[in-house]
C-alpha positions in Angstrom: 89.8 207.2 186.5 88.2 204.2 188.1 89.0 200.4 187.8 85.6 200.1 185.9 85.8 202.9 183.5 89.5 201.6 182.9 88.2 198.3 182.2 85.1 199.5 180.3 87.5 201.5 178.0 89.7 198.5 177.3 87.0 196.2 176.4 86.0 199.0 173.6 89.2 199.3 172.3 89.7 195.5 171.8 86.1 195.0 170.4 86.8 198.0 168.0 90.2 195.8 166.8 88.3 192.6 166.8 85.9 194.3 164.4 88.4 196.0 162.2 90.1 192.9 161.8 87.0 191.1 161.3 86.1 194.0 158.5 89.2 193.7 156.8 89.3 190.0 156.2 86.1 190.7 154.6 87.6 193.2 151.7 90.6 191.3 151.5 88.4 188.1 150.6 85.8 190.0 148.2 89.1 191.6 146.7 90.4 188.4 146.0 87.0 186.9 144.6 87.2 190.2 142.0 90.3 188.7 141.0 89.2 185.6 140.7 86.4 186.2 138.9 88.6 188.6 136.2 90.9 185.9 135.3 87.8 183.3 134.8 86.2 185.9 132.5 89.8 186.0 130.8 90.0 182.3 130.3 86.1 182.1 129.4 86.9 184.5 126.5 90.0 182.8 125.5 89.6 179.1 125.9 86.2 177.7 124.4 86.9 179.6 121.5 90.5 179.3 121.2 91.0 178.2 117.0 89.3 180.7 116.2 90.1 183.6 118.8 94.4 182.7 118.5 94.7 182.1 114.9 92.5 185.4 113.7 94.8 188.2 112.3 92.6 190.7 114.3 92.8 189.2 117.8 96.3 188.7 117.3 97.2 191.9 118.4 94.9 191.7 121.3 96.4 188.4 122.8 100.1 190.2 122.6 98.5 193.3 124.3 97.2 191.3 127.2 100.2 189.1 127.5 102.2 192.2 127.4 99.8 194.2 130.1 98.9 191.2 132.9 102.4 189.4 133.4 100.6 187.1 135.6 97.5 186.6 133.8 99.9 185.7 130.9 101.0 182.5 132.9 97.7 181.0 133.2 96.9 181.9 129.5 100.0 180.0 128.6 99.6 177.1 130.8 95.8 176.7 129.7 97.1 177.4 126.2 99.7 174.6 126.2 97.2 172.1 128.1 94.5 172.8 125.3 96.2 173.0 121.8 98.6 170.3 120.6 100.4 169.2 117.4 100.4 172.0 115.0 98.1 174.5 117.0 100.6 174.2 119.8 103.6 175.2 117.9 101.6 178.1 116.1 101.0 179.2 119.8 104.5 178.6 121.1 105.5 180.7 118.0 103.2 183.7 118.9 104.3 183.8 122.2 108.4 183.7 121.6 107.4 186.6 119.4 106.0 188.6 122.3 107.8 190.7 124.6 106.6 188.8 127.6 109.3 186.3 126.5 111.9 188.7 127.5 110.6 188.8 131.0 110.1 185.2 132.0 113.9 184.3 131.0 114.7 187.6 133.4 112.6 185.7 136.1 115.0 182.9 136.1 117.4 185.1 137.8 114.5 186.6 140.6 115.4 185.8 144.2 112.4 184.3 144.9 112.2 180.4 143.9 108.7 179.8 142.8 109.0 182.4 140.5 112.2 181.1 138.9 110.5 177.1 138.8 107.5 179.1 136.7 109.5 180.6 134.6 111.2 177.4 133.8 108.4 175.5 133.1 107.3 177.9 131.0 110.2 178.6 128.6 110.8 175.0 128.5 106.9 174.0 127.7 107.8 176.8 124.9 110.8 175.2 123.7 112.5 178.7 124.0 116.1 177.7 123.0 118.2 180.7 124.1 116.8 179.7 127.9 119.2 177.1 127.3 122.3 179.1 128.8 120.1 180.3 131.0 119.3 177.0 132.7 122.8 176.3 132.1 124.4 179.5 134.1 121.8 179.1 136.8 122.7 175.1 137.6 125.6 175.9 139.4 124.4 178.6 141.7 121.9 176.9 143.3 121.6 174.8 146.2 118.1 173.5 146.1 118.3 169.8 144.2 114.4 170.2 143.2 114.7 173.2 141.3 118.6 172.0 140.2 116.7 168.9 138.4 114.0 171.4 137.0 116.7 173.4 134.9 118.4 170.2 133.9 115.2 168.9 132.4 115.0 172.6 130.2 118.5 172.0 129.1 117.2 168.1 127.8 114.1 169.2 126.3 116.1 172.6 125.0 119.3 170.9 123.4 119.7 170.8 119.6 123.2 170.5 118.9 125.9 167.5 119.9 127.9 170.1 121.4 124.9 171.3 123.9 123.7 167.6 124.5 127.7 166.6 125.5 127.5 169.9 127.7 124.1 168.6 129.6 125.5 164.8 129.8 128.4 166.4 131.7 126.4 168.1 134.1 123.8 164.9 134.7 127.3 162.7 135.1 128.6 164.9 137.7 125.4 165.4 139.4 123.9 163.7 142.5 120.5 162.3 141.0 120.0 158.4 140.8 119.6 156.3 137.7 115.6 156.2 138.0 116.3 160.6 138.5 118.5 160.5 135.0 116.0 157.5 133.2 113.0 160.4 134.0 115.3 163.2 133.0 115.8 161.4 129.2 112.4 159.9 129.0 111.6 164.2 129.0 113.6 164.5 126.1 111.9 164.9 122.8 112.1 162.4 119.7 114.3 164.5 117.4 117.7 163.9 120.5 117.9 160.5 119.5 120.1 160.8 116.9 122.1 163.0 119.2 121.4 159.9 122.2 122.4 157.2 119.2 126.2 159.0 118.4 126.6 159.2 122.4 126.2 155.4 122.9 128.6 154.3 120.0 131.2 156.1 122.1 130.0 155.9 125.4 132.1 154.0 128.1 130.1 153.4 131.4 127.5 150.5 131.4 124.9 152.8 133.3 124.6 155.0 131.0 124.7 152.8 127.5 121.7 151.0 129.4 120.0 154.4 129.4 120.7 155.3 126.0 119.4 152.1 124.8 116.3 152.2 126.8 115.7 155.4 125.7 116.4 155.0 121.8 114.3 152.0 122.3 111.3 154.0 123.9 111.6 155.8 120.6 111.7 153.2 118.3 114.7 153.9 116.5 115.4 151.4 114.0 119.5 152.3 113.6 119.9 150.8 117.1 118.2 147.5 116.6 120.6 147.2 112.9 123.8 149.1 114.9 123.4 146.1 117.7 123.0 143.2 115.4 126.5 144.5 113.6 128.3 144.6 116.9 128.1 140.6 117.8 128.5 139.1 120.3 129.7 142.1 123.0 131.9 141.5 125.6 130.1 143.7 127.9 128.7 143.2 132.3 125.8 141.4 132.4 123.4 144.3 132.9 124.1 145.7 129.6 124.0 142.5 127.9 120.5 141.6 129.3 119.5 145.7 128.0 120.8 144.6 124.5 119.2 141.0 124.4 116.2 143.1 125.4 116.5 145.3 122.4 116.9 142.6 119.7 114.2 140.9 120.6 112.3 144.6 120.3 113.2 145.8 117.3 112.6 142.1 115.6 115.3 142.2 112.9 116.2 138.4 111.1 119.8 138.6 111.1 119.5 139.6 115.1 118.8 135.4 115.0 122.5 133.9 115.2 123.8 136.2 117.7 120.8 135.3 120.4 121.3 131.8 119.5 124.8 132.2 120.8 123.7 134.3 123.6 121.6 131.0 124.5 125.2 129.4 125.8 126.2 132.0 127.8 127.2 131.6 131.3 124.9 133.2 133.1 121.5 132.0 133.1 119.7 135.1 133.1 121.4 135.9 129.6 120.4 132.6 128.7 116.8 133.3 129.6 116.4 136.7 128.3 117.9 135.6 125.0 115.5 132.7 124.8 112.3 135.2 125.3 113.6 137.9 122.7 113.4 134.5 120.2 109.9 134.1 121.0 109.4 137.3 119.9 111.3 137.3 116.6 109.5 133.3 115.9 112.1 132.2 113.4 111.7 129.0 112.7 115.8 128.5 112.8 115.9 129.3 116.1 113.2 126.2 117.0 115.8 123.6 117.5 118.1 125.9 119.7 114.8 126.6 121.8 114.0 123.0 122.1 117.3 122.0 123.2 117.3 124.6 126.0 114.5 122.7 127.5 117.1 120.4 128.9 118.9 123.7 130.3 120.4 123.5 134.5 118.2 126.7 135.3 114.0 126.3 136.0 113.6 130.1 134.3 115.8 128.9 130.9 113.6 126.3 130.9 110.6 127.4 131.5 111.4 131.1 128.6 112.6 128.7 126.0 109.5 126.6 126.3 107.2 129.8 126.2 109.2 130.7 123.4 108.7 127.5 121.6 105.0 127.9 122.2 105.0 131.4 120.5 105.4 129.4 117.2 101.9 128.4 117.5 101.1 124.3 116.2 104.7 124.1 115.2 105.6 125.0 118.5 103.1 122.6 120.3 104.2 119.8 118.0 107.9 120.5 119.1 107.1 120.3 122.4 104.5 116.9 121.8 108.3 115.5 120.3 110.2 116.4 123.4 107.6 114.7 125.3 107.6 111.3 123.9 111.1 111.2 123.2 113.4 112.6 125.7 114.9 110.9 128.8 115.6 113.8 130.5 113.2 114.2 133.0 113.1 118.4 133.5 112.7 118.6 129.8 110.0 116.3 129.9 108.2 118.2 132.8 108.4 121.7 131.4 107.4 120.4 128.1 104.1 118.4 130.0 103.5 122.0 131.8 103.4 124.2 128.7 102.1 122.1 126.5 98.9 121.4 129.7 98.8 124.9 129.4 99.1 125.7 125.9 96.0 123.2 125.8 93.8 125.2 128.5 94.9 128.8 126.9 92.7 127.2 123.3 89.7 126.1 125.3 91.2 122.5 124.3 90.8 122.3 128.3 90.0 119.9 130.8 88.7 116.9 128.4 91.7 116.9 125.9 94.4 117.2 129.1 92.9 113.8 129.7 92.6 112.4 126.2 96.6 113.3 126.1 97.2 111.0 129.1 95.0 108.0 128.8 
């Protein structure tokens, strides 16, 4: 054989690959566009008309049988189901699905080798509130490396606890673990609204500052009134200054009366940004027994007491502003006088009094 034919014969052979490859590409796309277009015909059948489609006795049966059938169609049902029904329609859903066999197979997922199967399945027993996956999540923690996914099962085991016994069990884990406070904030901000009772019993026993600053944020997020009462009974606390500025925070929230005489005292408390923080939560609460404390703080060594108790005095409204008018003609001390001239400028400017009565005020 000559050098040509040789050569002839090789660029045939590697044009006949080239095309082959070439062909190939081109079923493997229009086999993935089939796909494609099956699942949008699934959702376009089951998600415009989902009340009606989900909640009929006859196509009940139907939605099991394809959940049942297409284990991976099922996870795109249930994500577009989850995305598209809330309040009552979502936990009618929920409750179809934990009644299907499919159930059985995503918590078995959570054990597959590969790892973006086991993150799907827990997103999706957790969206489901499936409790049992609880253990699951729980078993799994520890024999996994990867801190991404070990923060996805600790969020299940939040969003799944019901009990005292399994939220102690979870706090355990999340005290042992690696993640940083803004990590463990997100992780409780997940959990639902009925843990706070379960959060509340925690903090009444709980001993480091880091974590009563998270319980508090978090009971205050959900506006649970026990806290706001439960604080107001424990006086003044002889706690670091981080929590104390988290429970100043909180009184001035939940804007109970009696939380009145224990910001007053906070007012006198060593470190200024106490002092500050307690003045602005008596802004919010606009007792009238606290004006006199307020004023007084006006005279205060620190630029930010000042300048919260004088805001705070403002938040009275023309009681406020006449306080402030007083402390103007009257005191000697010339800070007090200069905060109360700034706020009470700007209190003045905020009303559309403006530019004209500014000067009227200092002829």
């Amino acid at each position: 054989m000559t050098l040509e034919v040789y050569l002839l014969y090789s660029n045939i052979a590697l044009l006949g690959t080239a095309l082959g490859l070439f062909l190939l590409s081109i079923f493997y796309h229009l086999y993935l566009y089939w796909q494609d277009k099956k699942l949008l015909k699934l959702r376009k059948i089951l998600i415009p008309e989902l009340a009606q489609f989900i909640f009929s006795k006859n196509n009940q049966d139907k939605v099991l049988r394809i959940v049942h059938d297409n284990y991976f169609a099922s996870l795109f049902i249930i994500r577009d189901y989850l995305r598209a029904i809330s309040g009552k329609s979502y936990e009618e859903v929920a409750a179809l699905f934990l009644a299907s066999p499919q159930i059985k197979k995503l918590q078995r997922m959570l054990y597959s080798p590969f790892t973006s199967k086991r993150f799907q399945a827990a997103y999706f027993l957790t969206e489901l509130r499936f409790h049992p996956a609880f253990y699951d999540f729980y078993k799994r923690y520890e024999k996994i490396s990867l801190a991404e996914e070990k923060y996805f099962y600790l969020r299940g085991m939040v969003k799944l606890c019901q009990n005292i016994s399994e939220f102690t069990l979870t706090l355990e884990i999340i005290k042992k673990s690696s993640f940083n406070l803004a990590e463990i904030a997100g992780l409780l901000a997940d959990a639902p609204d009925e843990l706070a009772p379960l959060v509340f019993e925690k903090l009444k026993s709980e001993k480091d500052s880091k974590y009563k600053i998270l319980y508090i944020e978090f009971l205050k997020s959900r506006n649970y009134q026990e806290l706001g009462v439960w604080l107001c009974n424990q006086g003044v606390l002889e706690e670091e200054p981080e929590v104390l500025i988290t429970v100043i925070k909180a009184l001035g929230f939940f804007g109970l009366p009696r939380a009145v005489p224990l910001l007053i005292n906070f007012l006198d408390h060593s470190n200024w940004v106490i002092r500050a923080q307690a003045a602005k939560s008596l802004g919010l609460l606009r007792i009238n027994e606290a004006l006199p404390e307020l004023t007084e703080k006006l005279t205060d060594e620190n630029w930010w007491v000042r300048y919260n108790a004088g805001n705070a005095i403002l938040n009275f409204g023309p009681l406020g502003y006449q306080a402030l008018q007083t402390v103007i003609e009257s005191t000697s001390d010339r800070f007090a006088h200069d905060m109360a001239n700034y706020l009470r400028t700007k209190y003045l400017f905020a009303r559309g009094l403006g530019y004209g009565a500014f000067h009227l005020k200092n002829l």
